[in-house]
VMD Tcl script that draws the C-alpha trace (Angstrom):
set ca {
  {91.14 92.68 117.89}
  {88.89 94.78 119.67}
  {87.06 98.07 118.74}
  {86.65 100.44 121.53}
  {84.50 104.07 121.26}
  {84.96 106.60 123.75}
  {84.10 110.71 124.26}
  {88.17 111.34 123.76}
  {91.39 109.38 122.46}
  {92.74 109.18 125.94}
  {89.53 107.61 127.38}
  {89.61 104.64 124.27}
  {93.67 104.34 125.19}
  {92.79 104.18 128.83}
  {90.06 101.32 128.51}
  {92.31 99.74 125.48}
  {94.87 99.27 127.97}
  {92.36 97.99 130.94}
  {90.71 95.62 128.27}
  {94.37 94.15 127.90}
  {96.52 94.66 130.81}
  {99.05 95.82 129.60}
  {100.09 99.47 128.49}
  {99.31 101.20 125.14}
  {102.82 100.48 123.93}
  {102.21 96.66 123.36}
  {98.95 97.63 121.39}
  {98.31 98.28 118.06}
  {95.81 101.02 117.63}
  {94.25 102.43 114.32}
  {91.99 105.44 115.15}
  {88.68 105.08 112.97}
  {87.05 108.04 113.73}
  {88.31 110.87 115.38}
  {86.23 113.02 118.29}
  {84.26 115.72 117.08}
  {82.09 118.07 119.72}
  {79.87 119.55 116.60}
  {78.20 122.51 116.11}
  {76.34 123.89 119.19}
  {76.47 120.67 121.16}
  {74.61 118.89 117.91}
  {76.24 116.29 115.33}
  {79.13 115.50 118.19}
  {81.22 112.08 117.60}
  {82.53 109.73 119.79}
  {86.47 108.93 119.16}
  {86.58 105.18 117.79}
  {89.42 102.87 117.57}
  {90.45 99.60 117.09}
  {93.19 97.98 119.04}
  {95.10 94.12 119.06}
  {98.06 93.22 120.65}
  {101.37 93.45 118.85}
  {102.55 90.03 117.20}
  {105.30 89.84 119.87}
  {104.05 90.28 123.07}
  {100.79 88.05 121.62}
  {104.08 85.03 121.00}
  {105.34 86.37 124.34}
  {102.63 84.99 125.91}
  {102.32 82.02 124.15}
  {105.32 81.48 125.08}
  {106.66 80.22 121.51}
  {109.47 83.06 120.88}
  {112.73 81.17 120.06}
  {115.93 82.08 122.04}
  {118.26 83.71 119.39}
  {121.05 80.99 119.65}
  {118.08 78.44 118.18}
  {117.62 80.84 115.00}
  {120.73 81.20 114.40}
  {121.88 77.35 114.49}
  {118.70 76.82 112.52}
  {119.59 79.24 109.84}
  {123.33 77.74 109.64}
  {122.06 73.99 109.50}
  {119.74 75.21 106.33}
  {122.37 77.31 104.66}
  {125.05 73.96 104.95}
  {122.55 71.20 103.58}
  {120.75 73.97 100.84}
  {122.30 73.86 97.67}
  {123.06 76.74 95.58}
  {119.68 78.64 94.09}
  {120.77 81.31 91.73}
  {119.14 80.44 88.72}
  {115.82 79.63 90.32}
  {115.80 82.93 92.27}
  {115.71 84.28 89.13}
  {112.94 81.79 87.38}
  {110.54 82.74 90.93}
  {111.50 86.45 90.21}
  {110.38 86.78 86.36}
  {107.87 84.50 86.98}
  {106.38 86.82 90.11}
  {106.51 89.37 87.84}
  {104.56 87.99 85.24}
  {101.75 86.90 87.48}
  {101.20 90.45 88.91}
  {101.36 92.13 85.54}
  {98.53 89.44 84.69}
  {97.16 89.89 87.78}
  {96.34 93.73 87.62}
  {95.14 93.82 84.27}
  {92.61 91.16 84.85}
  {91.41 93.43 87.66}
  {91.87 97.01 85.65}
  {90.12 95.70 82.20}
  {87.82 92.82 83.86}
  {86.33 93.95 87.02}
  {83.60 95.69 85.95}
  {82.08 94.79 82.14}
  {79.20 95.81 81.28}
  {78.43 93.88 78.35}
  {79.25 90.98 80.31}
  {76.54 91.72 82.43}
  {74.36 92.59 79.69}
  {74.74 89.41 78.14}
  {73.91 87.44 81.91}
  {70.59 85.24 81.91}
  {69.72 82.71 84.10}
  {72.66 80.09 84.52}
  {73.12 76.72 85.91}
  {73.64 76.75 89.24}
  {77.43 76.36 89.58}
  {78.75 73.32 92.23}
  {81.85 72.01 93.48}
  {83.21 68.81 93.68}
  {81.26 68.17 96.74}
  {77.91 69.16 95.78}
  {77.60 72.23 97.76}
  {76.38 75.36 95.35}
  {79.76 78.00 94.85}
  {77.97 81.13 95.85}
  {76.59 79.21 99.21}
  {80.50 78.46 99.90}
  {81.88 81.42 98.92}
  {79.41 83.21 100.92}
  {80.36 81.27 104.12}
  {84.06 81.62 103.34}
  {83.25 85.45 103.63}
  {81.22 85.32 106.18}
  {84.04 83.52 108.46}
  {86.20 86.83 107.18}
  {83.88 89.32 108.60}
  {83.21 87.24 111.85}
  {87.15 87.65 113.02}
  {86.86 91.54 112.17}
  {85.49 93.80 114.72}
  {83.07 95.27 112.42}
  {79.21 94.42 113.14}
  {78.29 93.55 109.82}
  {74.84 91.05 109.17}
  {74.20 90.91 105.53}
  {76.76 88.78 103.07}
  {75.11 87.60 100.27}
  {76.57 86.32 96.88}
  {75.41 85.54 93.76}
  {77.41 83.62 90.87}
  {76.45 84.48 87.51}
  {78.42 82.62 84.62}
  {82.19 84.05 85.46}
  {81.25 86.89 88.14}
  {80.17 87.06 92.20}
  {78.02 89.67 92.86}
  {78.89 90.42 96.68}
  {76.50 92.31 98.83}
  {77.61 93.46 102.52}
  {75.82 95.57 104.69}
  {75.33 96.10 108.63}
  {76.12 98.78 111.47}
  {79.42 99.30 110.64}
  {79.48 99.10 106.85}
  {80.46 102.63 106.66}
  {83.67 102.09 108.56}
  {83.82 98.74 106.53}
  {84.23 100.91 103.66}
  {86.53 102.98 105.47}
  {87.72 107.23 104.66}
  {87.66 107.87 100.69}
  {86.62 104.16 100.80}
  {90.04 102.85 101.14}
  {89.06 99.80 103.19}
  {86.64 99.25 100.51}
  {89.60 98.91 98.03}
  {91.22 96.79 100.01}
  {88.90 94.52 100.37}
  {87.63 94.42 96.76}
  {91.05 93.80 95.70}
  {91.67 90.70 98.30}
  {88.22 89.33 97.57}
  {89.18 89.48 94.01}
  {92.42 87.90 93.68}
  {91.40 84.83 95.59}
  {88.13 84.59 93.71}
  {90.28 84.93 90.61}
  {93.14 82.66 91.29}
  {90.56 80.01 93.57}
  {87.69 79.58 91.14}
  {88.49 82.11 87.94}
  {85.79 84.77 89.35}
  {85.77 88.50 89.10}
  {83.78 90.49 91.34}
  {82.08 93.20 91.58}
  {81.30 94.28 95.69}
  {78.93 96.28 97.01}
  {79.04 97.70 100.86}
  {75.40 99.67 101.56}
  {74.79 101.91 98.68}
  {79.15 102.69 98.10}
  {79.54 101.23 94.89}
  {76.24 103.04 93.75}
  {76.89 106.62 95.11}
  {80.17 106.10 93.45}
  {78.80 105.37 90.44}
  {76.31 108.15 90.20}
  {79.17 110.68 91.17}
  {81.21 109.60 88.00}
  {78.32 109.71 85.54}
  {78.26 113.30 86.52}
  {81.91 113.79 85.92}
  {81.85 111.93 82.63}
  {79.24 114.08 80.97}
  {82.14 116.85 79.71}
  {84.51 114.15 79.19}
  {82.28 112.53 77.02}
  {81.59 115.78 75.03}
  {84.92 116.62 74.90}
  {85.96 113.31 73.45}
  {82.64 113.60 70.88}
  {84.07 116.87 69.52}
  {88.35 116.35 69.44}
  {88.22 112.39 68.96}
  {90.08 111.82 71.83}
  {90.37 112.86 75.73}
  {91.02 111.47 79.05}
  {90.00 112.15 82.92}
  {91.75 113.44 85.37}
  {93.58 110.93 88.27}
  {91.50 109.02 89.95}
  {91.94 106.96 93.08}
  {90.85 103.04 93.79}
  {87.48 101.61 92.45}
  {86.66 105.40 90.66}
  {88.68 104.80 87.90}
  {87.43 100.84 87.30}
  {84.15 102.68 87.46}
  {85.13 105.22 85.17}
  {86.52 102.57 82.65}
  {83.67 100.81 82.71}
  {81.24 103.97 81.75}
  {83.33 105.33 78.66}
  {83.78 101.83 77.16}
  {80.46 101.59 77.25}
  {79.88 105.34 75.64}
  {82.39 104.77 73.28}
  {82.81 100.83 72.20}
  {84.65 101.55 68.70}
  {87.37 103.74 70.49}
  {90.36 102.40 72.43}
  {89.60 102.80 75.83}
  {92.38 101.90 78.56}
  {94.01 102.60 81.81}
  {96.78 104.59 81.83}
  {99.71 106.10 84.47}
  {101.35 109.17 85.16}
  {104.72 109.20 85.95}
  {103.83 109.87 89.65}
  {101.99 106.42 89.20}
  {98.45 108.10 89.10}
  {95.59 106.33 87.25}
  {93.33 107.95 84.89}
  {91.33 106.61 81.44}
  {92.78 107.82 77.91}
  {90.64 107.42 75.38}
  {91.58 107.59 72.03}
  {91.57 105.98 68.59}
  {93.42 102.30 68.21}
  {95.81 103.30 65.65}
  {96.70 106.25 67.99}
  {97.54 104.65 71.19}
}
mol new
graphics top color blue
foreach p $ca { graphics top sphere $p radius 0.5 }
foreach p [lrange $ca 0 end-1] q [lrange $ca 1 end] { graphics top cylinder $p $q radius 0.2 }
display resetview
């Protein structure tokens, strides 16, 4: 993976494909940031991409792609010596199911608790089995993530406190770390979490540059008539919100309102927003 900037798209594709030898077809490109010639000559921006080889041609090279007569004689020798698997098709399906319905709503009602971190004082140092202190290996284990990204990123530190990492990244590229509408940010907070969740029963709470903060500051604004509204009527809810603004948004009316039932909620369209409301009227 390689991340190439350039005054147009053409000029990236053009030293994309010179970087590889080979022609833009057998690449994978993902435009980051699309050429912009400001206003008056000023604020102009460079066209940025980032470009790999496609998983075949890379096994092309290699030289490890199977004939087809192989994969199909391997598929029939598997299919004669397999038994039957119906009913544990169906034992892996329910129980798939169950772990991702666990799974999201130990991110949607856990990821960010504030009393939680209210109640945080200074802890015993956590370790594992071979001595080494969990935020130090955690911290490496990320740090090996970021090093096969293209992204020049310098700061990962983590802190363990009782049942939560605080993650802090930051460097040249954070901003395209975090990625438009901080989609990459998402992404990223909801790998980090599952495998600190399922690997060492953490949840996290990440923070690239100042994101999480801006985004924080934004929805305290937005909450203020929400809040009223809810103080008046009894009840009331926000509007849809994307990726880490609605955990935000949980977070901030649980905390204004901790004798009210507070919870995540979908549209039929499978947008998020909060609903807050009474607990015998849920």
């Amino acid at each position: 993976m390689k991340k190439i900037e350039a005054k147009t798209l053409e000029e990236a594709y053009a030293v994309a494909t010179e970087a590889f030898s080979c022609s833009i077809t057998a690449l994978d490109c993902e435009i980051i940031q699309y050429p912009s010639s400001g206003f008056l000559g000023l604020f102009s921006k460079n066209a940025i991409i980032v470009v790999a080889p496609k998983k075949h041609q890379e096994e092309k090279k290699a030289g490890i792609v199977e004939p087809k007569n192989t994969i199909l004689e391997k598929k029939k020798s598997t299919l004669k010596h397999e038994p039957p698997k119906q009913n544990v098709k169906v034992e892996q399906k329910e129980g798939k199911a169950t772990q991702n319905s666990v799974t999201e709503r130990v991110v949607l009602d856990s990821f960010f608790d504030k009393k939680k971190e209210a109640e945080h004082v200074a802890a015993p140092v956590q370790k594992l089995a071979n001595n080494i202190p969990l935020q130090e290996e955690i911290e490496k284990e990320l740090k090996a993530l970021i090093m096969i990204s293209c992204f020049d990123i310098d700061t990962v530190e983590v802190d363990v406190i009782e049942d939560t990492a605080y993650v802090f990244i930051d460097g040249e590229d954070a901003a395209l770390l975090i990625g438009k509408e901080g989609y990459r940010y998402n992404a990223l907070s909801y790998l980090v979490s599952n495998w600190l969740q399922n690997k060492h029963a953490l949840y996290i709470k990440l923070e690239i540059a100042q994101f999480l903060a801006s985004q924080q500051e934004m929805i305290r604004s937005y909450m203020e008539p929400v809040i009223e509204h809810v103080e008046q009527e009894g009840w009331g809810r926000t509007r849809a919100l994307d990726g880490i603004l609605v955990q935000i948004a949980l977070e901030q009316l649980r905390e204004a309102f901790p004798n009210k039932y507070v919870a995540i909620k979908r549209t039929r369209n499978g947008d998020r927003y909060v609903l807050i409301n009474e607990f015998n009227k849920r």
